[in-house]
N, C-alpha and C positions, 0 to 999 in steps of 0.2 A: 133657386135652391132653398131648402126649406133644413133646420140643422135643430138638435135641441142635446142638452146636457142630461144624463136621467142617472138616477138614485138610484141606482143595483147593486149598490154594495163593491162595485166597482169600478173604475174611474172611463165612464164607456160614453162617445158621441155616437150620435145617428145624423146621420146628412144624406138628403135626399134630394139629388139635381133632375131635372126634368131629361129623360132620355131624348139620345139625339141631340140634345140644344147645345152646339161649342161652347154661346156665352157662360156655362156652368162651369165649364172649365175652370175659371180664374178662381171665383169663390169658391171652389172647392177646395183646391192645393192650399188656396189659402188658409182655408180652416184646419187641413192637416197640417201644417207647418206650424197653424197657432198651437194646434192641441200638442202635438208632440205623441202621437199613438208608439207603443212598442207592435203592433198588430194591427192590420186594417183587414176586415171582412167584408165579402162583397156576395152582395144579391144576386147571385149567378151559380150555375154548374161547374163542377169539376172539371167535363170535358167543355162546353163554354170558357174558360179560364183559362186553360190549356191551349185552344184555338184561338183567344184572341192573343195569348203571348207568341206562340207558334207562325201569326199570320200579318198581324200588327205592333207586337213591343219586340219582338227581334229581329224583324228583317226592316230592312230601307224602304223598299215599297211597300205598295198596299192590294189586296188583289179586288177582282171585281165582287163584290157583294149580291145578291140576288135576293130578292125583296118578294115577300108575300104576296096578296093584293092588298090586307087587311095594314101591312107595315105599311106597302106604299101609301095608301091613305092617310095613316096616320102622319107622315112626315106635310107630305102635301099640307095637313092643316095645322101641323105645326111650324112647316116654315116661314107664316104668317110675321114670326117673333124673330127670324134673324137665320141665320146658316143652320143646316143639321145634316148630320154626319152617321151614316150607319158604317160599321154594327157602333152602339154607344161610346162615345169617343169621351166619357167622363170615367167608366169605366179602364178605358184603355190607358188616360193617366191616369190613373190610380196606380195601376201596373206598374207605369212607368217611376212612378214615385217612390213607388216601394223600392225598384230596383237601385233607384239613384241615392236613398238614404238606407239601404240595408236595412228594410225594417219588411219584416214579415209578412205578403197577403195571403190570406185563404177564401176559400169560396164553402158559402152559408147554404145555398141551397142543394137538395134532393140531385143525387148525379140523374142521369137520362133515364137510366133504368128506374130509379124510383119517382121519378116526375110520372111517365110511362103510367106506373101503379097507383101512385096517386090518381092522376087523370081518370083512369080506368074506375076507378072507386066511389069516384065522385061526379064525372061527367058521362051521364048515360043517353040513349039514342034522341029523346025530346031536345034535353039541352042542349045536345050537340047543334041539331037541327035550328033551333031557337036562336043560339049565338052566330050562328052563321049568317040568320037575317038581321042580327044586331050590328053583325060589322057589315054586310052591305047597306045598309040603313046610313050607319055613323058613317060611310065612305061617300055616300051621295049627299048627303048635309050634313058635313062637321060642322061641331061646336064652333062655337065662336065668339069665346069669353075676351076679358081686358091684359089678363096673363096669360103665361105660359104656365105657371103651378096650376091654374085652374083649367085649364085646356088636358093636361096631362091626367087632373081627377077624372073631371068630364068625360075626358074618352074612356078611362075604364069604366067610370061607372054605366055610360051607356051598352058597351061589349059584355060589360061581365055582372049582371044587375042580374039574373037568374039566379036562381037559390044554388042550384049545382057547382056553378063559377062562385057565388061566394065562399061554396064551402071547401071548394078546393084551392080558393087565395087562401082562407082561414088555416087550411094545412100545410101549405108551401111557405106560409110566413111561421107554423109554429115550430116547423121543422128548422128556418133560421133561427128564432128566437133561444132555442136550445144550443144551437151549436156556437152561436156567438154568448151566451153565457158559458163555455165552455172557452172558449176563447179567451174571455176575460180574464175568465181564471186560472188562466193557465201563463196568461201576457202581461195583467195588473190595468194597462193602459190601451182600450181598445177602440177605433173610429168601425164603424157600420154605415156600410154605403150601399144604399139599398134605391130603387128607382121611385121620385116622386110619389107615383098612385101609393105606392107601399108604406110611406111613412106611418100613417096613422095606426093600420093595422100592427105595423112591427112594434113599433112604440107602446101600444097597448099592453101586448102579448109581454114586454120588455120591464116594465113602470107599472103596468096596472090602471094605466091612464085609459080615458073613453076612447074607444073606439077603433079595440080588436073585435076584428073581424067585422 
C-alpha cells in the first residue's frame, strides 16, 4: 500500500492498497485508525458500494463472485505475492470500518450510468479492439515485477497504455478528485481510498504534484 498526506487546504489522506491483495488489509485500518478521518471516500460506484455492503458487509456469507477473463488474469499474477480475494476485500473493510466507528463512507466515482458515458466519450471502436489484445496479451505473460505495488502499475499500464484508456482514467479520477474535495469540505477530515494503479493520477489532479493523468 502506498499512502501520502497532501496540502488541500484540508486535512485529507490518500491510501492506495494493491486490489485483491488481503495483506493490505492490516496497513490500511491502520492508517485509518492513525489518521482519525471524520469521512472516508472510496474509489468506486454508488451502486458498486451498495452491492458490496448489500452482499458482503451485511450478510454472514459471501456469494459466488464471477470473474472476467481479463480479472481472472489479473489475480492469477497477482497471487504470486500472497492470498487475494475478489470482489476487493480492502474496500469491503473499509466498509466495514466505517460501520464499526460511525464515521461516514461515500463513494467518489461516476455511478454506472455516467461510467457508461464516459466510456462512450472516450473509448471508440479502435481502442476497444486494441485493449482487448492488451488484456489477452497481459493474460498469457503477466508481468513479473519484485512487488505487488509494481505488479498492480504494470498491469494497468500494459491494458490501458492507449491514448483513449488514458484519457478516460484522466476523467474518472477527475470526477473523484472533485467530489472528494467536496468531501473535505464538507467533513474537515477526509482518508481517499482509491486502488493502487490510481494513486498517482488522483494525487496529481488533488496536490498538483506530477503525474495526473
Amino acid at each position: 500500500m502506498i499512502a501520502a498526506r497532501l496540502a488541500t487546504g484540508h486535512g485529507l489522506l490518500l491510501l492506495a492498497p494493491v486490489r485483491g491483495l488481503t495483506a493490505e488489509i492490516a496497513p490500511l485500518t491502520r492508517a485509518l485508525d492513525e489518521f482519525g478521518p471524520t469521512a472516508v471516500g472510496l474509489g468506486l460506484s454508488v451502486e458498486e458500494m451498495q452491492g458490496l455492503i448489500d452482499y458482503f458487509v451485511v450478510p454472514d456469507g459471501e456469494p459466488v463472485v464471477p470473474l472476467t477473463t481479463n480479472e481472472l488474469n489479473e489475480v492469477r499474477g497477482l497471487s504470486r505475492f500472497g492470498e487475494v480475494r475478489v470482489p476487493n476485500p480492502s474496500f469491503i473493510e473499509v466498509l466495514r470500518w466505517g460501520v464499526h466507528r460511525n464515521v461516514a463512507v461515500e463513494p467518489l466515482d461516476p455511478s454506472e450510468e455516467g461510467s457508461a458515458e464516459l466510456f462512450a466519450e472516450h473509448i471508440g471502436y479502435v481502442e476497444l479492439v486494441r485493449r482487448t489484445v492488451r488484456e489477452r496479451r497481459a493474460g498469457r505473460a503477466p508481468p513479473t515485477p519484485a512487488t505487488p505495488d509494481d505488479f498492480a502499475v504494470e498491469w494497468e499500464r500494459r491494458i490501458a497504455s492507449g491514448r483513449g484508456s488514458r484519457s478516460l482514467a484522466h476523467a474518472r479520477d477527475g470526477h473523484l478528485a472533485e467530489r472528494a474535495r467536496v468531501l473535505a469540505a464538507d467533513h474537515g477530515r477526509v482518508a481517499v481510498v482509491v486502488d493502487r494503479e490510481r494513486f498517482a493520477g488522483v494525487r496529481g489532479l488533488l496536490d498538483g504534484s506530477p503525474g495526473a493523468g
